[in-house]
C-alpha positions in Angstrom: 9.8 17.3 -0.3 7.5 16.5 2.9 5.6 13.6 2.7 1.8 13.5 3.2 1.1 11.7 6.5 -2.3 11.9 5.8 -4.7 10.9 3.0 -8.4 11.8 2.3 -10.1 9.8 -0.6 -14.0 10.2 -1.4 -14.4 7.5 1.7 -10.9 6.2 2.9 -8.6 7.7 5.2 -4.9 6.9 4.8 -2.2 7.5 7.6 0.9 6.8 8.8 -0.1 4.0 11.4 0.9 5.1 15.0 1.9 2.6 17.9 -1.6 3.6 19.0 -3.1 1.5 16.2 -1.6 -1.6 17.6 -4.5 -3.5 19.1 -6.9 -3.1 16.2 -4.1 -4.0 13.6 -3.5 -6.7 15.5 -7.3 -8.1 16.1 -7.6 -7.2 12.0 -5.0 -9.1 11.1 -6.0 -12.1 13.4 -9.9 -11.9 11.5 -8.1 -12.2 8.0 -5.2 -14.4 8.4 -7.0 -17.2 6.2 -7.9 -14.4 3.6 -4.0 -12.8 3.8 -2.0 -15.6 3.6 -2.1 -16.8 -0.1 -0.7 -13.9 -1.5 0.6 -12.3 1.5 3.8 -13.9 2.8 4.1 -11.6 6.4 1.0 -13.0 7.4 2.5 -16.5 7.7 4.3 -14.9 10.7 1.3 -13.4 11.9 -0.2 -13.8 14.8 2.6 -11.5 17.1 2.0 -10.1 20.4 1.1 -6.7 20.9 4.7 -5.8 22.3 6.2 -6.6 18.4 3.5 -5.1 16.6 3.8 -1.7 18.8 7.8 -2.0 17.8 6.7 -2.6 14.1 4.5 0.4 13.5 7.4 2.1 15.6 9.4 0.9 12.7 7.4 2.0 10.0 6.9 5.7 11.7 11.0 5.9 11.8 11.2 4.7 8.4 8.5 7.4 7.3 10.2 10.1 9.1 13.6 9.7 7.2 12.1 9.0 4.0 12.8 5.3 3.5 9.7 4.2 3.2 5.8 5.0 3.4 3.3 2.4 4.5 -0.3 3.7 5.5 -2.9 2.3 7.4 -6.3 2.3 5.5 -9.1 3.6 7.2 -12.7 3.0 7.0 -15.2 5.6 9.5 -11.9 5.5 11.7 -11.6 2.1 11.5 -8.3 0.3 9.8 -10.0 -2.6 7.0 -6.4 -3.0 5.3 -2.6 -1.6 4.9 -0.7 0.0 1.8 2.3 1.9 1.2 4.9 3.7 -1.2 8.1 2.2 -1.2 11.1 3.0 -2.6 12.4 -0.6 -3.2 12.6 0.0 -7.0 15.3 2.4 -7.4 15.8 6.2 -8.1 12.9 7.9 -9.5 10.2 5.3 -9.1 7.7 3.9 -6.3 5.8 1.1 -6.0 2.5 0.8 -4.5 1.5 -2.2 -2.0 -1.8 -2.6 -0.9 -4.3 -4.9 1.1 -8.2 -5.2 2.2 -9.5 -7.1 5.0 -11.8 -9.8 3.2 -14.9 -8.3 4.1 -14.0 -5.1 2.9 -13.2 -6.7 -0.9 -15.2 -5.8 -3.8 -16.1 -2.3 -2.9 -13.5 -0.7 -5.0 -11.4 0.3 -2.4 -8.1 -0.9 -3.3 -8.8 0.7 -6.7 -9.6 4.0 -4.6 -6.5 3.8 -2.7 -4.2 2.9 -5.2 -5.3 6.1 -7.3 -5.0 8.2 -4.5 -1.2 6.9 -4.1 -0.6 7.3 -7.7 -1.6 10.8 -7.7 0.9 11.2 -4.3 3.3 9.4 -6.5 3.3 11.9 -9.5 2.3 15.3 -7.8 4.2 15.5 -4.9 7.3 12.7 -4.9 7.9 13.6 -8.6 8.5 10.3 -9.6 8.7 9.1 -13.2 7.5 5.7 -12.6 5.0 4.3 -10.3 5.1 0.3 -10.3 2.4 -1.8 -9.1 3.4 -5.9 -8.8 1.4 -8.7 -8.6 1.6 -12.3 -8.0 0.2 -14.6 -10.8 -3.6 -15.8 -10.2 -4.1 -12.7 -7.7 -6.7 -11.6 -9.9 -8.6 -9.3 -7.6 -5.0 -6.8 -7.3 -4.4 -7.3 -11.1 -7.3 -6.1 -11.9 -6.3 -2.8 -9.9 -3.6 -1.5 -11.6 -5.6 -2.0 -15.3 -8.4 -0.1 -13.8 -6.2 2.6 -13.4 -4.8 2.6 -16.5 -1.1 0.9 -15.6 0.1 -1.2 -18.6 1.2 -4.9 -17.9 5.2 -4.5 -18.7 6.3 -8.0 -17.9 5.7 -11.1 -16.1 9.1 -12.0 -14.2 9.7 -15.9 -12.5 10.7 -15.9 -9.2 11.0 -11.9 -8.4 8.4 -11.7 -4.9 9.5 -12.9 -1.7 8.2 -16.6 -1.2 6.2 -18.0 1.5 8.3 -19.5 4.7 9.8 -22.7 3.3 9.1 -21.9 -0.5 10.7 -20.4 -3.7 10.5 -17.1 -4.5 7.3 -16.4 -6.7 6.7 -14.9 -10.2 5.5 -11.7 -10.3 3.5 -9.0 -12.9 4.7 -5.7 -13.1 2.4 -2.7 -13.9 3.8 0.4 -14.7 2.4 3.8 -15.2 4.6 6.6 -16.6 4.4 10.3 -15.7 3.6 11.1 -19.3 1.1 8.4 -19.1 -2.9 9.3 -18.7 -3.6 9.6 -15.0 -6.5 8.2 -12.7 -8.4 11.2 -11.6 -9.7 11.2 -8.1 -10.1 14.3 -5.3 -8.1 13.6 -2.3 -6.7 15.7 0.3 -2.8 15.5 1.4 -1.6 16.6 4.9 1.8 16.8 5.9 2.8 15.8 9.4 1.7 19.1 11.2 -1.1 19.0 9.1 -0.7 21.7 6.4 -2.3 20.8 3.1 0.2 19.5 0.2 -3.0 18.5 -2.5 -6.4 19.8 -2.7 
């Protein structure tokens, strides 16, 4: 199975970020630490020079490349407004989707937009049987993502998400969406990484 390295939505572009992308992940992240860092526990190590974020999206491009994991920038009009991924932390035959909007991108539906896109990835071309979504407690603005797409709260686990520097681990609700389960329509476009089309 290739992987799509790239992602069309209606109005999002999602790609496998490229050391390239450094300098304006880097300045994004720096505008929306305040926003990130309740529910985001990376950002609390956040701000890093531009050497280490370079070596990070190097990271996440050699992870892509064997099929470990799949984090995507989000693209607005060729600008980034946010990160998400597919990740394979959930064991054999599932993925779980992560996701995050700069704070002046929130509200527009684009999470929601993403996060359908993924799902679709998910279930057409990884053949999963399980997409996961998870959510910390009081994040109401994710929570309401997954329901939107029509993922059913399966539980509400104490102390499954990584804490924040210093702190316990935090409870977490898990959305799940099966393959035999209704799923969110949206036209997207998939390219793998010589640019062939996978979905259409």
């Amino acid at each position: 199975m290739v992987p799509p390295y790239r992602i069309v939505t209606p109005r999002l572009e999602l790609r496998c970020w490229a050391p390239g992308d450094a300098p304006a992940l880097n300045a994004l992240i720096a505008r929306n630490l305040e926003h990130l860092r309740p529910y985001m526990p990376w950002a609390h190590f956040e701000p890093v020079s531009l050497d280490e974020k370079v070596a990070m999206l190097r990271k996440f491009r050699a992870r892509f490349d064997l099929d470990e994991d799949y984090v995507y920038g989000v693209f607005l009009d060729g600008q980034p407004i946010g990160g998400s991924g597919l990740h394979k932390r959930q064991g054999p035959g599932s993925l779980e989707i992560g996701y995050w909007i700069a704070g002046d991108q929130v509200r527009k539906g684009f999470a929601t937009e993403l996060a359908a896109a993924l799902t679709r990835v998910a279930f057409d071309l990884h053949k999963v049987d399980r997409v996961e979504i998870r959510v910390e407690p009081g994040n109401v603005a994710s929570s309401r993502v997954p329901l939107r797409l029509g993922y059913q709260l399966e539980a509400v686990l104490r102390r499954r998400l990584e804490g924040r520097p210093g702190q316990d681990p935090r409870d977490c609700e898990i959305y799940t969406l099966f393959a035999t389960d209704p799923h969110p329509e949206l036209a997207i476009e998939a390219f793998g990484p010589l640019g062939e089309q996978l979905l259409s």
